[in-house]
FILUM-958311 format. One record per residue (C-alpha): residue in three letters; x, y, z. Coordinates in steps of 0.001 Angstrom, whole numbers, padded with zeros to 6 digits, always signed. Example, Ala and Ser with C-alpha at 12.3 -4.5 7.8 and 13.67 -1.06 7.14 Angstrom:
# FILUM-958311
ALA+012300-004500+007800/SER+013670-001060+007140/
# end
This chain:
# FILUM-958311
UNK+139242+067089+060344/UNK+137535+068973+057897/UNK+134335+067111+057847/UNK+134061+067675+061909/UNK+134939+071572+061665/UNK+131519+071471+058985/UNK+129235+069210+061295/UNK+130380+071573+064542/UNK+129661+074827+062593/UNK+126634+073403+060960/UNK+125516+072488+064493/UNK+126316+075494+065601/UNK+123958+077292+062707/UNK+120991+075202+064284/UNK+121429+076151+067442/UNK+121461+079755+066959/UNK+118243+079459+064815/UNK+116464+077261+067165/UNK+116683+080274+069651/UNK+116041+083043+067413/UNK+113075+081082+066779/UNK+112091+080625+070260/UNK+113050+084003+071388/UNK+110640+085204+068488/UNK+107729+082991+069893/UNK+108105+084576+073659/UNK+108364+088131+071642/UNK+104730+087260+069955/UNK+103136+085651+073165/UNK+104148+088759+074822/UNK+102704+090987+072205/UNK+099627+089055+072384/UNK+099682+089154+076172/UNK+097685+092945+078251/UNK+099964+094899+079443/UNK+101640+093604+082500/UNK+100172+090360+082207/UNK+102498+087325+083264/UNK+101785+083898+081818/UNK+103163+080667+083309/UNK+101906+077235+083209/UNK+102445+074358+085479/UNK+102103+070974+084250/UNK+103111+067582+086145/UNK+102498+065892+089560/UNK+103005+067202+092690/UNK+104802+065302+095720/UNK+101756+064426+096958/UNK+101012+062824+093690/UNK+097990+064949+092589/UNK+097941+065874+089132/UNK+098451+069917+088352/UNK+097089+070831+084892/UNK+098015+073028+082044/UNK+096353+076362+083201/UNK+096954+080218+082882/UNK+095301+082313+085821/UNK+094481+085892+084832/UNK+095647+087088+087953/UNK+099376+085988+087643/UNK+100755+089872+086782/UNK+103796+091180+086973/UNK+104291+094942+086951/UNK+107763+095610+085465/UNK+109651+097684+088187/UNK+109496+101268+087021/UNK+106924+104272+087259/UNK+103049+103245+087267/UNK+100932+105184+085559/UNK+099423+107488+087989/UNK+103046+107927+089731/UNK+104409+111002+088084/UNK+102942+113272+090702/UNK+103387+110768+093786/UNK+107416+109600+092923/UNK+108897+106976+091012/UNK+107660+103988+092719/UNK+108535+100451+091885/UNK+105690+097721+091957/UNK+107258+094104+091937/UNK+104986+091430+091267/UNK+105865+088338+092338/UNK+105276+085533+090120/UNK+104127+082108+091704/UNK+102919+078947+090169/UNK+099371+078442+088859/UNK+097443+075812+089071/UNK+094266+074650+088220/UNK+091465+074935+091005/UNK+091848+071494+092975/UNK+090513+069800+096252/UNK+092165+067384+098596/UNK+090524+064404+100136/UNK+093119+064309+102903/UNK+093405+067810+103749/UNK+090651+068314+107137/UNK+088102+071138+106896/UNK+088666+074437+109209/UNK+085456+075492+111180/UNK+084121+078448+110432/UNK+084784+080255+113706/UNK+088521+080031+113169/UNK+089797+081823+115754/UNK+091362+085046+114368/UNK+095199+084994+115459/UNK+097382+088603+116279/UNK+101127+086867+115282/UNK+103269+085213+112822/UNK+102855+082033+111564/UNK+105245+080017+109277/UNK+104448+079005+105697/UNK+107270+076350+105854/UNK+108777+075129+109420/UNK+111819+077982+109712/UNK+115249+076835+108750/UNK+118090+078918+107881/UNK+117921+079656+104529/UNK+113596+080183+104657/UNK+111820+082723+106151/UNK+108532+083130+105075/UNK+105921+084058+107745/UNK+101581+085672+107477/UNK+100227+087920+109758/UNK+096662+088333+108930/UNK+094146+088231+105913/UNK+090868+090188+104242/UNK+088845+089841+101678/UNK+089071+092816+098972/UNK+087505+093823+096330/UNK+088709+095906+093427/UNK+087391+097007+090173/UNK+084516+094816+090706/UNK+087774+091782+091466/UNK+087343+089849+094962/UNK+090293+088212+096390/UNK+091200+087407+099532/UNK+094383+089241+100949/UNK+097537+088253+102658/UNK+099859+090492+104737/UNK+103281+088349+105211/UNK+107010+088484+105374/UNK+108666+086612+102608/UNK+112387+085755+101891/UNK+113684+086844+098872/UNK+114170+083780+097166/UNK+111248+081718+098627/UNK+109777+078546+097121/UNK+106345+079262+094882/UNK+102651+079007+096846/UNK+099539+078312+096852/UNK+096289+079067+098645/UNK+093892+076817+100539/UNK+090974+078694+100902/UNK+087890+077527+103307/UNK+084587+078809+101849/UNK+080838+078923+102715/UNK+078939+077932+099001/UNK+075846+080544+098853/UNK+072675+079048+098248/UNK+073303+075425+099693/UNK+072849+075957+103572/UNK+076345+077172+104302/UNK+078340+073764+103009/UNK+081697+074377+103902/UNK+084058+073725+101107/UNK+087941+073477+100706/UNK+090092+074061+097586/UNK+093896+075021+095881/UNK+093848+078157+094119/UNK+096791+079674+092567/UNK+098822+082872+094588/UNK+100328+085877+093633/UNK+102161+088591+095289/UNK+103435+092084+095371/UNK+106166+093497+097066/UNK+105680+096253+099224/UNK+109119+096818+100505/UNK+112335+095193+099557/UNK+114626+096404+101973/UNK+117735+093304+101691/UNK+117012+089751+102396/UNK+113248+089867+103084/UNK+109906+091629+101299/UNK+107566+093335+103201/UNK+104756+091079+100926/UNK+101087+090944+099845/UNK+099727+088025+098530/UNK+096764+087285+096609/UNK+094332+084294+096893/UNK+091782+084117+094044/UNK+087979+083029+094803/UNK+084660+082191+093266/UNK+081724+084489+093582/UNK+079394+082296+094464/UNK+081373+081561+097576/UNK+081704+083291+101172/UNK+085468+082436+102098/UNK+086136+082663+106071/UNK+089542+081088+106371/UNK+092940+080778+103918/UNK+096057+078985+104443/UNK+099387+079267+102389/UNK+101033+076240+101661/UNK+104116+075308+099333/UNK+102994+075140+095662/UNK+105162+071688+095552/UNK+103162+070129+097382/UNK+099564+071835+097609/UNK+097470+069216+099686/UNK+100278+069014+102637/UNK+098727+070007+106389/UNK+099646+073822+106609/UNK+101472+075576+109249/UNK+099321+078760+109113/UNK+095141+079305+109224/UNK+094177+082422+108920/UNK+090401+083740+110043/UNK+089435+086299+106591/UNK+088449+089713+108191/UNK+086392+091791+105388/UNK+088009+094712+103935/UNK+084990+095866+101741/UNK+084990+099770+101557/UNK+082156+101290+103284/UNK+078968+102410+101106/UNK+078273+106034+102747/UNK+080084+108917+100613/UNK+080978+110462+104469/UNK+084463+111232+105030/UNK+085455+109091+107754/UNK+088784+109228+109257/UNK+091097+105920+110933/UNK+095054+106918+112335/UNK+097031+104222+111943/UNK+100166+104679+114484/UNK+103592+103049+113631/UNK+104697+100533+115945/UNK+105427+101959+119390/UNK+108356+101379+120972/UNK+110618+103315+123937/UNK+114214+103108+125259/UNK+114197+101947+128498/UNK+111431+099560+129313/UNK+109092+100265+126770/UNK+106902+102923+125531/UNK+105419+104656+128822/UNK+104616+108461+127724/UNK+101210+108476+128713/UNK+100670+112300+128473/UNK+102014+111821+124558/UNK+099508+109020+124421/UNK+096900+110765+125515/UNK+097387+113799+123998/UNK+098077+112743+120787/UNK+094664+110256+120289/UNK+092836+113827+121720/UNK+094038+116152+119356/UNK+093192+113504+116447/UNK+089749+113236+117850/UNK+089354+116711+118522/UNK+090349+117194+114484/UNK+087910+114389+112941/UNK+089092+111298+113490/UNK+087375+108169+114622/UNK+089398+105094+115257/UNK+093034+104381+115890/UNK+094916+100832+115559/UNK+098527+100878+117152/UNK+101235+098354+116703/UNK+102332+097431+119843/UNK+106399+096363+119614/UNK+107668+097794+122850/UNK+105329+099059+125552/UNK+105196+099245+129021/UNK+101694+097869+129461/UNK+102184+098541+133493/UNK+102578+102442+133032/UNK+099642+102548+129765/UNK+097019+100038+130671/UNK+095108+102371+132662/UNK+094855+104343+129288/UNK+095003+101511+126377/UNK+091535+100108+128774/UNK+089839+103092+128656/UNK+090281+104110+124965/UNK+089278+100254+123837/UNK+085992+100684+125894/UNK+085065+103685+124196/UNK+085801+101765+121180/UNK+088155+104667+119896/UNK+091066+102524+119708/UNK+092987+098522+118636/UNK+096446+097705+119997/UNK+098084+094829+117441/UNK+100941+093025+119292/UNK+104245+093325+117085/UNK+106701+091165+118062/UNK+108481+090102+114639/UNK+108803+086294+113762/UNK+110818+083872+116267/UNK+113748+083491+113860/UNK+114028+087209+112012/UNK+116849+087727+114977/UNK+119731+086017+113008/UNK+119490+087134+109752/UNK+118790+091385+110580/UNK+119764+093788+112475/UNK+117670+093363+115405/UNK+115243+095014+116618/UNK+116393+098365+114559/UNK+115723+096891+111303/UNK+112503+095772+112236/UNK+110182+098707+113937/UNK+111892+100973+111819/UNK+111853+099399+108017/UNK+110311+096210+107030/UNK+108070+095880+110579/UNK+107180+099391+110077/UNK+105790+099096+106341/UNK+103975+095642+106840/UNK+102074+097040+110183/UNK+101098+100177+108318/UNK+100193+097688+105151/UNK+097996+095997+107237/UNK+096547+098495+109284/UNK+094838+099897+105526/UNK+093474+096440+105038/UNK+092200+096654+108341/UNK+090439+099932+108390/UNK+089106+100370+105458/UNK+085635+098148+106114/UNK+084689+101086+108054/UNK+086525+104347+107453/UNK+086984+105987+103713/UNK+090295+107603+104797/UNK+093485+106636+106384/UNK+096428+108417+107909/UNK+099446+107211+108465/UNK+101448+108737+111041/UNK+104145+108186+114469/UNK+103258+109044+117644/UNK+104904+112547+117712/UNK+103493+113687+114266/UNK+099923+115625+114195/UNK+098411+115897+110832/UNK+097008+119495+111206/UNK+094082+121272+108791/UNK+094389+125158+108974/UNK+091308+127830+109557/UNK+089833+125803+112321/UNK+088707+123163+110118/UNK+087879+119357+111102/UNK+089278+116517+108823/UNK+085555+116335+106959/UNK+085963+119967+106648/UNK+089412+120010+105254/UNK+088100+117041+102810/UNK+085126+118859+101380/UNK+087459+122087+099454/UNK+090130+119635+098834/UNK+090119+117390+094813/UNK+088018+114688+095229/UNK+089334+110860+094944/UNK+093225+111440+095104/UNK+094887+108453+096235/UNK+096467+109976+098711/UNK+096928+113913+100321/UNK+100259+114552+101548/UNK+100967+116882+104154/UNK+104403+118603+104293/UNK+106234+118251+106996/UNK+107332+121280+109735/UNK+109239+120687+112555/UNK+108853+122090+116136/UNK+111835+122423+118271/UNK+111366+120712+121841/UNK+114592+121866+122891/UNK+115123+118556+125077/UNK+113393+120467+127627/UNK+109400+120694+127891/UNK+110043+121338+131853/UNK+111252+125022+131145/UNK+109321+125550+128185/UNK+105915+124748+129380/UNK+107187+127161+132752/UNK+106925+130185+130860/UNK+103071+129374+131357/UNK+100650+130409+134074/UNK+098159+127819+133621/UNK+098877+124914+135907/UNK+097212+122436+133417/UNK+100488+123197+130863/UNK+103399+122864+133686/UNK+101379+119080+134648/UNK+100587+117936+131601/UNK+103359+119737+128998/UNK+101419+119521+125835/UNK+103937+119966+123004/UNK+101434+120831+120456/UNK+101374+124216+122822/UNK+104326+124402+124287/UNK+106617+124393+121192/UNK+104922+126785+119334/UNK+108404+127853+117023/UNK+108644+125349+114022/UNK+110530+125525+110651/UNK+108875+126450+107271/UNK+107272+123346+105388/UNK+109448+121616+103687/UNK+109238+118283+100773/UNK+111436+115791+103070/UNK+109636+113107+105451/UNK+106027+114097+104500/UNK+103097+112305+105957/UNK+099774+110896+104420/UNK+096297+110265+104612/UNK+095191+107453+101933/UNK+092061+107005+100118/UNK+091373+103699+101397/UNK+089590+102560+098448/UNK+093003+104220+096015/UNK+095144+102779+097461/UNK+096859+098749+097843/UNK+100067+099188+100068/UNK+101444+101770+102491/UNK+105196+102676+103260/UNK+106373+105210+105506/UNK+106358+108735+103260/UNK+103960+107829+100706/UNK+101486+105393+099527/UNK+101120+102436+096977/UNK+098508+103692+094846/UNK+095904+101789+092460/UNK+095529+102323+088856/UNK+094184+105721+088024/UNK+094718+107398+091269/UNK+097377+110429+092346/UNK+098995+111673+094921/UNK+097521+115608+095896/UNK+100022+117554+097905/UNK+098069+119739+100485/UNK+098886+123567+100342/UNK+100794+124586+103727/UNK+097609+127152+104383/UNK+095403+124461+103906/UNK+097132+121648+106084/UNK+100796+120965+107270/UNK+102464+117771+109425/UNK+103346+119295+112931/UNK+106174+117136+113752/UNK+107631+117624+117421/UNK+111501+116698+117876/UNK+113755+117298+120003/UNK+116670+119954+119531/UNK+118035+120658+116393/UNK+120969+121988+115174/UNK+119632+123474+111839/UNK+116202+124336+113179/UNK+115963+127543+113543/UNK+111893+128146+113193/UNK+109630+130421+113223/UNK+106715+131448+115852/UNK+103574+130105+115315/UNK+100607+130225+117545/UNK+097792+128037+115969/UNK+097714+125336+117907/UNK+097757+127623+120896/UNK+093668+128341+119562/UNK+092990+124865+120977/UNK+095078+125051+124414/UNK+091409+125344+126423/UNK+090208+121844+124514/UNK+093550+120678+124270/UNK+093807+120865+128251/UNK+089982+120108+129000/UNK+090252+116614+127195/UNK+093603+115730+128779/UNK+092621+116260+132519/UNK+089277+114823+131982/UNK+090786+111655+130225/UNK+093523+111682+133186/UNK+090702+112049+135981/UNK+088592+108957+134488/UNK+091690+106723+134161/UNK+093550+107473+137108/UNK+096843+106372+135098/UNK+100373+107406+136277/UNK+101510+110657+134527/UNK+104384+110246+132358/UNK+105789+112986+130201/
# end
């Protein structure tokens, strides 16, 4: 009895110094690791039987949730990386090659068939490049405990008459937004540089050389060359109560005053709108190549497992749509604001955008703009009465017509990004990249007009500065509603 209660506590001794041992070893590979730099290796066959290699990608990081280090003026945000296994670059002879005029797709499509317990969807992809680092870009939805991936990337090789080519490379992510059972998800796709990729695929990591669910055409995301300020509006996904989004006066005067202030392009996220009532107006914006609608209908399965469709226009929907709509405006346009249909991102002392731009620091990651409310009242009808002009009683601009809004205040800001600062965009404030801030834009210099109905605790105060633009304001609204001939909503 003795004997045993010396060989269990002798084994026990072992034990305890085999993992201080290896607990020491992950302590010095860490030390020896850069900061936030996550190492895994992957070594065995996969079920397709293809062997996968001992390899470490320098692209696998992880940022430890916490504060970056350009986030103590912009918040405490918390950048998850999401580690995936690596492998070793790798082709399949059974895997058929994509042409290269892939179609490029507006909607969802599955990594893995859907089942109950997986949920793991794409949306779109671009090709990026930062800090002199090209990858190709993923937008997606992914379940919080989904299965590792992979990328199959289609690629033009440079120099050889456009061979296409096909190969694995290893994946990583970042979360976005991790609101409860699903991450609003990017997720990265490493490439050579001697090759021209034009179509990716994500595919299960267990089994890299299976047929994938999902081909996705690579839209460029380079940032443009010109040192111009150029300005995109990126528009949260629209939605209405009864039938769909039909406003068109809101519509119209809300792309006008944005025009009228700088900006250039705008890409809306089309969830619930009443194309009957806004065609007239969606037509002629596209034709003057001022304006994108993305359809936004969330994945086939999302409805059993959330709150739908509240969960998804206003939280993870809402942060993946803006997400992508950075990724797809920065190939042309330097900045990018991020605002709802009923906010107005307004520079003081009649000054544009590029104006605004040229006395404010230079490359901030992003310029926040306090918020003020305007009271509506519930009632445009009677406020836009007290008016003579006949343009105001048709049309009921609120950016004149509820002139009375509340001091500026920290709560429910809006942005404008530095495209080329910044990798992921949620509602109130951006993801930014290493070495970039977030520059809060004095109220006499710039302030969010934000136009809600009554409310309780909004008292306000008058002010008449948008009332400076009622002539151009009304001018640009009945000319836009005499070319279209659309029904007037309110």
């Amino acid at each position: 009895m003795l004997y045993s209660k010396k060989i269990l506590k002798l084994w026990t001794s072992l034990v305890t110094l085999c993992a201080l041992a290896l607990g020491a070893a992950l302590l010095w590979s860490a030390m020896q690791s850069k900061p936030g730099e996550f190492k895994y290796v992957a070594v065995g066959k996969t079920k397709s039987g293809m062997n996968i290699s001992s390899h470490e990608h320098e692209d696998s990081k992880r940022i430890v949730p916490g504060r970056d280090a350009n986030t103590k003026a912009n918040g405490s945000y918390k950048n998850e990386e999401i580690s995936f296994s690596k492998f070793s670059t790798m082709k399949c002879s059974n895997l058929p090659l994509v042409s290269p005029d892939v179609p490029l797709t507006q909607q969802w499509m599955p990594v893995i068939l859907p089942s109950n317990d997986s949920l793991d969807y794409v949306f779109a992809a671009y090709l990026y490049t930062n800090d002199g680092r090209r990858r190709v870009v993923v937008t997606s939805m992914t379940s919080k405990n989904h299965v590792p991936f992979v990328c199959q990337i289609w690629a033009r090789s440079k120099g050889s008459e456009g061979k296409v080519t096909h190969r694995i490379t290893p994946c990583s992510g970042r979360a976005v937004m991790t609101p409860g059972l699903f991450k609003a998800t990017l997720l990265y796709c490493t490439i050579k540089t001697d090759e021209e990729p034009f179509a990716v695929s994500i595919v299960q990591a267990k089994d890299p050389c299976s047929a994938p669910h999902n081909v996705l055409r690579i839209q460029d995301a380079s940032f443009p060359g010109d040192k111009n300020v150029t300005v995109a509006v990126c528009v949260k996904p629209l939605y209405g109560s009864y039938g769909g989004f039909n406003r068109t006066a809101r519509l119209v005067e809300f792309i006008e005053i944005y025009t009228m202030l700088g900006a250039a392009f705008f890409t809306m996220y089309a969830f619930d709108l009443n194309y009957n009532v806004t065609y007239p107006i969606l037509k002629y914006y596209k034709q003057e190549k001022r304006l994108s609608i993305i359809p936004w209908h969330a994945p086939p399965n999302l409805k059993q497992f959330v709150n739908y469709p509240k969960r998804w226009y206003r939280d993870i929907g809402q942060t993946i749509a803006q997400t992508d709509c950075l990724y797809r405006s920065m190939r042309k346009y330097t900045h990018v604001a991020m605002v709802d249909i009923d906010e107005f991102l307004i520079p003081r002392s009649n000054m544009t955008f590029q104006k605004l731009f040229s006395v404010l620091p230079k490359h901030q990651g992003v310029y926040t703009f306090r918020n003020r409310f305007f009271r509506m009242d519930n009632n445009p009808q009677r406020l836009s009465a007290a008016f003579k002009d006949s343009r105001i009683r048709k049309y009921r601009p609120k950016t004149i017509i509820a002139p009375r809004g509340m001091r500026a205040i920290d709560k429910r800001p809006k942005y404008i990004a530095l495209a080329k600062g910044t990798w992921g965009a949620l509602t109130h404030r951006a993801k930014l990249n290493h070495g970039y801030k977030d520059y809060v834009v004095p109220v006499e210099l710039g302030a969010m007009h934000h136009y809600r109905d009554y409310i309780k605790s909004l008292a306000g105060e008058y002010d008449p500065y948008m009332l400076s633009y009622k002539e151009e304001i009304l001018q640009r609204m009945e000319y836009v509603f005499n070319e279209t001939k659309a029904m007037l909503v309110n």
